[in-house]
N, C-alpha and C positions, 0 to 999 in steps of 0.2 A: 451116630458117628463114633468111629473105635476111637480110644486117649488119643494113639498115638497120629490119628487124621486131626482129631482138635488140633494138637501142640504144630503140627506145620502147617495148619491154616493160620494159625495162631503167626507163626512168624514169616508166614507170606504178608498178614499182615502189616505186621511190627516192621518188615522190608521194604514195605510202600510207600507206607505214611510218613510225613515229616513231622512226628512226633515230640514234644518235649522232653527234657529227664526228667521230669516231674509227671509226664503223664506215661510213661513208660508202667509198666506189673515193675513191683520192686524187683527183682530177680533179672528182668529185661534191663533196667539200669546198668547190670554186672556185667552184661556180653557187651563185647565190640561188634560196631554194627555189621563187620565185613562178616562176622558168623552171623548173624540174623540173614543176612542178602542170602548168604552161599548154602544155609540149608532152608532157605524159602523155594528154591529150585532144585538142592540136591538131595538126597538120602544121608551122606553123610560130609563130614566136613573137617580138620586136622584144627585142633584148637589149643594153646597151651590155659592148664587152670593154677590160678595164682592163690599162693592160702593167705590167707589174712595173718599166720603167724610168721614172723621173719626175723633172723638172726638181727641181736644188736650187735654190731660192730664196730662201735665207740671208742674200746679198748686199746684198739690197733694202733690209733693216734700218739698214746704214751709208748709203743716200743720200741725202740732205738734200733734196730738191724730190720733189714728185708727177711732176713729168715723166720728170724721172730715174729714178726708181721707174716707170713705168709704160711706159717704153720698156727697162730692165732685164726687167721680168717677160715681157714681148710675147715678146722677142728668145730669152730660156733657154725659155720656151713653147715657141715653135714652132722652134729647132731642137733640139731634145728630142724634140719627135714627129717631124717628120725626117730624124732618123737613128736612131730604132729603128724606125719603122713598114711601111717597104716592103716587107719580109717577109713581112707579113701580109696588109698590101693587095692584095699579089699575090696570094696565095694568095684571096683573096675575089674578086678579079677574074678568077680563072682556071675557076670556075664559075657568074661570074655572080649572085653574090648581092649583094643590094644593102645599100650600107653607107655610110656618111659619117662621115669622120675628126675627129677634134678635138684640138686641142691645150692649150685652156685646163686641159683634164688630159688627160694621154696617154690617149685610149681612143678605140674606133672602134662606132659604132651598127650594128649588124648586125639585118638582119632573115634569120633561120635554121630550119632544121629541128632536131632530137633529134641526129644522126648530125655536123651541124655542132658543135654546141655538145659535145659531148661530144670533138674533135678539137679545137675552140679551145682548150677547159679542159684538156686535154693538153700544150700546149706551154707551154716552160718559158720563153716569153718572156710569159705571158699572168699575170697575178696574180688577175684575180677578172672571172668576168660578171655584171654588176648586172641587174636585172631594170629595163622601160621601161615601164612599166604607163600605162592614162590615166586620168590624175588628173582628178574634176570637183571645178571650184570651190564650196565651200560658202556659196553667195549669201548676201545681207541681207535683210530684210525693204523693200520701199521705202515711200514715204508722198511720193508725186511732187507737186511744187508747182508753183505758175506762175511763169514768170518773174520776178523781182523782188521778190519776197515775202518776200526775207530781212531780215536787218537789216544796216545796213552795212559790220559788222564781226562776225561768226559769233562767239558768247558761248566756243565752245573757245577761240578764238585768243587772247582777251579772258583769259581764266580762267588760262591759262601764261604770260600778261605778255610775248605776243611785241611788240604793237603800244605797250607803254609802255615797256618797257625797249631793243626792237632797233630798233626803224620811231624814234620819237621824235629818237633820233640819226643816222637816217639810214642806218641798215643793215636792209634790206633783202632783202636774197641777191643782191646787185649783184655778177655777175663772179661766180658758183656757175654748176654746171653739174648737174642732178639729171635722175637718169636713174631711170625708173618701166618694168617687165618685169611684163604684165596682160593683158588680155583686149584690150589695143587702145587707144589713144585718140582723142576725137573732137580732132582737133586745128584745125578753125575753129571750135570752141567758142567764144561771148563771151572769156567768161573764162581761155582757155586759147594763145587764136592768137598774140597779141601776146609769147608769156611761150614759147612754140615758138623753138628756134633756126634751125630749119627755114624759119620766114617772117622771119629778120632780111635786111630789106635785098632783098626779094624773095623768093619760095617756091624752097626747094630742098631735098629730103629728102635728098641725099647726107649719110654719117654724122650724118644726125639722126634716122634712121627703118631699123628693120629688124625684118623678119617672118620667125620664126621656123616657124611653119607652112607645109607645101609639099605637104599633101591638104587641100580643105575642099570642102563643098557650101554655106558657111554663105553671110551677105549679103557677107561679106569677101573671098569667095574663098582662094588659096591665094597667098603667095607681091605680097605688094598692097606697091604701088610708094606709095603714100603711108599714113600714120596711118590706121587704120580701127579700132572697137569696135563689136563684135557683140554685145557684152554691158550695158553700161555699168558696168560695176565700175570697169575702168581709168581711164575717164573723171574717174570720181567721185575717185577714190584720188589723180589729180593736181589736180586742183581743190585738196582740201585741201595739197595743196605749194606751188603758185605761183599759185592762180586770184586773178583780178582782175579783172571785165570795164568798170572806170572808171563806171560809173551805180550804184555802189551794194553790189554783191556780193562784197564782199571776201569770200574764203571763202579762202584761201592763206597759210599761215605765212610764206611765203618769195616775197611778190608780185615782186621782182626779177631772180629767178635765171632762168633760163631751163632748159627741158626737151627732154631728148631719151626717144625710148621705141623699148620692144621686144615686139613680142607672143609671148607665150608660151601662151598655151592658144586653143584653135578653140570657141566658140561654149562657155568654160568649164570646155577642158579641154584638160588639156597632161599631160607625160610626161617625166621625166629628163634625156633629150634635149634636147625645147625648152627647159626650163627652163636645160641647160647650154649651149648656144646662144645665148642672151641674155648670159650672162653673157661668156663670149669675145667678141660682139659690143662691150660696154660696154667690156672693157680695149681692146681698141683695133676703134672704128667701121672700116664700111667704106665705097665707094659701094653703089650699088643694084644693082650687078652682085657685089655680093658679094665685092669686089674692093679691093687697095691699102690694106688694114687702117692706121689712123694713131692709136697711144695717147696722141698729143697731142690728141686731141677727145674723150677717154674722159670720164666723169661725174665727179663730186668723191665724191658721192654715190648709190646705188641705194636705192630704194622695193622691199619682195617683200614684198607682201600675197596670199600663195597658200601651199599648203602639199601635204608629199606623205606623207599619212599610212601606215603599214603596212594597215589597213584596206582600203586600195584596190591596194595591192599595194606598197608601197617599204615592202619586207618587211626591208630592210637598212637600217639606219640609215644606215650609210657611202656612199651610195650620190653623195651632192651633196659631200660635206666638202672631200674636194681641193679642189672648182672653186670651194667660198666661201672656200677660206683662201686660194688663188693671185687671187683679188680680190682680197681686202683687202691681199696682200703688195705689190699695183699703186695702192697707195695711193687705195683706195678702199674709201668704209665701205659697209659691207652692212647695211641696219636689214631684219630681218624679221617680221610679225605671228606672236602665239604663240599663234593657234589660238582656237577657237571649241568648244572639248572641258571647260569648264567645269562645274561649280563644284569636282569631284573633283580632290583631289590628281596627281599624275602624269601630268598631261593636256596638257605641252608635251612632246609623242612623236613629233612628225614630222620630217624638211626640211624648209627651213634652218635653222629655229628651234632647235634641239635642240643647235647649234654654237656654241665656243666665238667664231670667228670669228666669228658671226653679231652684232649689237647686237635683240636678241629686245625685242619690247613688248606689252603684256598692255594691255587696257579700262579704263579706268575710267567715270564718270559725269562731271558736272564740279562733281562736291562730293568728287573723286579718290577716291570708292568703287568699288571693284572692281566690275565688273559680274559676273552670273553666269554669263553664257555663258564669261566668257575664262577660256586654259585658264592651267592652276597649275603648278608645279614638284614637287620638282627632277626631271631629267632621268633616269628608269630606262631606256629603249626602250635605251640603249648600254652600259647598268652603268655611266655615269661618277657619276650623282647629282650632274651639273652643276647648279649654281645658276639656274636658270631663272623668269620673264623677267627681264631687266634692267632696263626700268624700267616703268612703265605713261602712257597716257597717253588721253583723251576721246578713247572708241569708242561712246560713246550719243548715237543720233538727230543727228548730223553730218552738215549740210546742204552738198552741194557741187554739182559739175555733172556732167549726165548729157545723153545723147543729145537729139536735137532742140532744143539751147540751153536745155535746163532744169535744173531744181533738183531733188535728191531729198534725202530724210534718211536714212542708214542707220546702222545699227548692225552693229558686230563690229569684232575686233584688226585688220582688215584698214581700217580709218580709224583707228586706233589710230596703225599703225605711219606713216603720212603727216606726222601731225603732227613725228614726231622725224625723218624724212627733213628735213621743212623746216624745225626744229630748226637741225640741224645745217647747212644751209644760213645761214644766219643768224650760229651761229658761224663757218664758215668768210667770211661776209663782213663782218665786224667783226675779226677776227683772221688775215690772209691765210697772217702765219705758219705756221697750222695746218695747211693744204691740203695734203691726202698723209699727213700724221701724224695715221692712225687712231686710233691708240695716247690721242693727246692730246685726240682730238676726243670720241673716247667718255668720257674720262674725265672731262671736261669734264662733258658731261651727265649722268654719273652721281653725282659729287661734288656736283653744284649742283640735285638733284634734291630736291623735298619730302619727307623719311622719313617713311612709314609702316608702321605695326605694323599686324599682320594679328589678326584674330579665330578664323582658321582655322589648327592647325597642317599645316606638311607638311614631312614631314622634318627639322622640327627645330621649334624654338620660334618662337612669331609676332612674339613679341616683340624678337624681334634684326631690325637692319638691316643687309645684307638681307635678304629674306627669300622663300621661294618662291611668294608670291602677289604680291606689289608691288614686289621684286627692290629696288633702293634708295631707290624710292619714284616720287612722281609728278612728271612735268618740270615745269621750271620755266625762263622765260628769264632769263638771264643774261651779262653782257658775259663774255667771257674778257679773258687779257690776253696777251701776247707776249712779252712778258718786255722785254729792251731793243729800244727801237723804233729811228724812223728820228729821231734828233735832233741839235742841235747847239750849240752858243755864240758870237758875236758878241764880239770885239775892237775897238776903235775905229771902231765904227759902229754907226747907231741902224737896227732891222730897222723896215721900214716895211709891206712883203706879203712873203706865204710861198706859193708854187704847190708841189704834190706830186704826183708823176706817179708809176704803175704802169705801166711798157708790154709788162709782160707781162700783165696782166690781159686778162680777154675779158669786159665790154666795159674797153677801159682805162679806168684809173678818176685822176681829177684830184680833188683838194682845197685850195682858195685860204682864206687868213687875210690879213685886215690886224692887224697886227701892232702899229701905234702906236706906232713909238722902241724897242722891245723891244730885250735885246739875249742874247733865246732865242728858238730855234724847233723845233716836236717836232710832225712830219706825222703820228704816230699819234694824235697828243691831236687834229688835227683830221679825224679819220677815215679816214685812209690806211691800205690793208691791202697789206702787202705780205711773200711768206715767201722764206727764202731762197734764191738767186739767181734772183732776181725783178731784173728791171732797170727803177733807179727812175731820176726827177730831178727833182732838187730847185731852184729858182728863190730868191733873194732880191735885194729892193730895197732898199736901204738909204743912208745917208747920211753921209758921211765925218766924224768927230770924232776928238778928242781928240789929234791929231799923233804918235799913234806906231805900233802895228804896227795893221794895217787886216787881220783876220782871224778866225780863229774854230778851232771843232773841232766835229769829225764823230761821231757813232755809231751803228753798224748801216750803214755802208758801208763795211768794211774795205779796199779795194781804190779809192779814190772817186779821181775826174777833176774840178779845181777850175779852172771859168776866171773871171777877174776883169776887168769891162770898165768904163772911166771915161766912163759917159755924159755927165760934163760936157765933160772936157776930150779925152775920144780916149782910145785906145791898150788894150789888154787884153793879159794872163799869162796860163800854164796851168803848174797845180803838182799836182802827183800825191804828197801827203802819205801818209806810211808808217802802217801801221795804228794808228791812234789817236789819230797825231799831230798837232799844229797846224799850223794855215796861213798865211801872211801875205802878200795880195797885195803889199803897199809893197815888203816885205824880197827877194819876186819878181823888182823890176824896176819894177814898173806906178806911174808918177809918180801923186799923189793928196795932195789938198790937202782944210784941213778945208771942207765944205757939200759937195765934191761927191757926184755922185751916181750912185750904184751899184749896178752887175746880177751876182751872186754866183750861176753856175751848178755844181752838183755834181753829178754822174753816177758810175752805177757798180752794180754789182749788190749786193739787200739780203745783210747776210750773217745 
């Protein structure tokens, strides 16, 4: 008998027997067993292989900005996989199998025979090959409308108090950047073009569009140089994050923010792969040649309304978790829908969902009744009996946009999870602070969530919050806060206007007060989001009194640049006040007498 008949009788074997991991050839241990089954029958099989070395990314923790974090994770990413990978790449390229590397987790996508796989899982630089199965999306029902048939505010968005408590003051998801991984989106949708980063300032899909798909027969093709859905899930799934099309159709939590996206399934179906492909996409975009990666345009936030159940083959839990906790370490939250495997206990069982990194959301109605399709906790499929979902939120009959400029209604977690994508939108544009700091943003929404007690036990009692049908319960909007803003106090002059500038925000973002003689001023009280080393500045006008120090104090600019200019009489100071300390033009230098009249610039990054 030739090797290469041994090695697939070998795992026709190993595919029959209900073997132990102890009694498994060491090397059999490493495969998931959907590759054993799939080349016990095929010739060859799509498997991803995971190295045993993998970026630490510990660091990420101590840095204070999203940027900083998400050019930290990029950087330990990918020279992590290039410098352990060449070994192996070589060895794939020396007979020609075809493979494509990744570095969002060390691992490389192989498509292979029996005689392969069983030589990867041999070497002692390889830790596990996950199985790539193709996952199909489990659609909605639709109930397709006419155009404009909505109302003009969608009763979910209404029901979690985004439009009276965020919209009312002005925060909208202005300066967010939400990134949705689906079936495609129609991105000249009404409701969806203007809110594309893609079309700011003229159309350009560079790092605002990437297709993950590189086989298709579908109407997309493979490989599509602009936004395309082939399905309209995607479509619909951003609508509820930022859709707006100005005549009426509010259907968007987060009408402000703008979107970028990634297609991960062909015609509603995708595979480990694409789905880890999107997500390396998102920590840092690239252009359309796949090229020049920048995790300064990565997303604030990710939409993943899909799932990879064990049923269809991601027979291993583990198989996504790397690649969602090295997201989120890039400071970026991951909200995932928790399935449509309801009303049974134990039914949040697949990726991503199943992860602690994940922010998991379950259905409700919008009387914040559980629906029955959505699935329940806690999490057995890994033995952790993680607390599953986190929180829930209206996945019944959610009216948004679909293909050919219209409206549909669907139902299921996968409109569920949108809501709290543009949730979190929302707080990150009311609170700039936030941006980056996962940690604070989920907490945010969990803490300020509606508790409820369940009817059903699972895994413990209904009656504790949380709990594993309703997790903390159902969203609710809410301002956060920042804790110390950007403010300061006036000395011998009355504040007449107050301008506040972000000019790191995308789009920059300004907010003007008149002031009236004040002799305070506090840019977050009038909606300045700004997180730390954000570089802001601050304007005041003001009017000379009282004959003695002409100045003030700063805080939340520890480092601040103060110039003082006498529009009456001529002449301007600059004083670079030590962290916390006061300022005084007069005491400067800068001649000022009482009436006149004064431009008070401060600059400097938030801290």
């Amino acid at each position: 008998m030739s090797p290469l008949r041994r090695v697939c009788s070998l795992f026709a074997l190993l595919a029959t027997l209900p073997l132990a991991a102890e009694e498994l050839p060491e090397w059999g241990r490493k495969v998931d067993p959907w590759v054993l089954d799939r080349l016990a029958s095929r010739s060859e099989a799509e498997f991803l292989v995971l190295l045993g070395t993998q970026a630490d990314l510990s660091g990420a923790d101590r840095l204070a900005t999203k940027a900083a974090k998400g050019r930290y994770v990029y950087e330990r990413l990918k020279a992590t996989a290039e410098r352990s990978q060449p070994a192996l790449l070589e060895r794939l390229r020396r007979d020609g199998h075809e493979h494509r590397p990744f570095w969002v987790a060390n691992m490389v996508w192989v498509r292979g025979d029996a005689a392969l796989v069983e030589e990867l899982a041999s070497r002692d630089d390889v830790a596990h090959i996950y199985a790539n199965p193709r996952v199909e999306l489990d659609l909605p029902r639709r109930d397709v409308l006419a155009k404009g048939s909505g109302r003009a505010i969608e009763p979910s968005l209404a029901h979690v108090g985004a439009p009276k408590v965020f919209w009312a003051r002005g925060f909208t998801g202005q300066g967010v950047v939400i990134g949705g991984q689906d079936t495609g989106y129609s991105w000249s949708h009404p409701a969806l073009r203007s809110k594309y980063r893609g079309a700011a300032g003229g159309v350009d899909h560079n790092y605002n569009w990437h297709d993950a798909i590189h086989a298709s027969i579908g109407p997309c093709g493979a490989d599509s140089r602009e936004p395309c859905d082939d399905n309209n899930h995607g479509t619909h799934t951003m609508g509820t994050m930022v859709g707006d099309d100005g005549e009426g159709n509010r259907i968007g939590m987060a009408p402000g923010a703008t979107w970028i996206g990634c297609r991960n399934m062909d015609g509603g179906v995708g595979t480990p792969a694409s789905y880890s492909e999107c997500f390396q996409w998102f920590i840092a975009p690239t252009d359309l040649a796949d090229r020049n990666p920048d995790p300064d345009a990565a997303p604030d936030v990710i939409n993943n309304s899909w799932s990879c159940p064990p049923s269809e083959g991601c027979t291993d839990p583990n198989v996504l978790r790397r690649v969602v906790e090295n997201t989120r370490k890039a400071g970026i939250l991951v909200v995932v829908s928790a399935g449509n495997e309801g009303p049974d206990c134990e039914t949040v069982a697949s990726p991503a969902a199943i992860y602690d990194a994940s922010l998991t959301v379950g259905a409700s109605n919008n009387f914040d009744g559980i629906t029955g399709f959505s699935s329940r906790g806690p999490v057995s499929v890994d033995g952790s009996g993680r607390l599953k979902p986190d929180v829930v939120a209206p996945g019944f009959q959610i009216r948004s946009s679909v293909l050919a400029d219209g409206y549909d209604r669907f139902n299921g977690t996968s409109m569920a999870g949108p809501h709290v994508a543009g949730l979190a939108a929302l707080v990150i544009s009311a609170a700039g602070c936030l941006r980056g700091n996962v940690d604070a943003i989920e907490r945010h929404i969990l803490e300020t969530a509606q508790p409820v007690l369940a009817d059903q036990s699972c895994g413990g009692s209904g009656d504790d919050v949380p709990n594993a049908v309703y997790g903390h319960g159902a969203i609710r909007a809410a301002l956060p806060a920042c804790g110390d803003g950007i403010s300061g106090a006036a000395t011998g002059m009355a504040l007449r206007k107050l301008v506040c500038r972000n000019r790191s925000s995308r789009p920059r973002q300004k907010v003007t007060a008149r002031l009236g003689g004040a002799d305070a001023w506090d840019c977050g009280a009038q909606g300045l989001s700004a997180g730390g080393g954000d570089r802001v500045k601050v304007q005041l006008t003001a009017t000379a009194s009282g004959g003695g120090e002409v100045g003030g104090s700063i805080e939340g600019i520890p480092k601040a640049k103060v110039v003082c200019k006498n529009q009456s009489a001529g002449g301007k100071t600059t004083i670079r006040p030590g962290d916390g300390e006061p300022w005084d033009c007069r005491g400067a230098g800068l001649a000022v007498s009482d009436g006149d009249a004064l431009k008070v610039t401060i600059s400097g990054k938030a801290g």
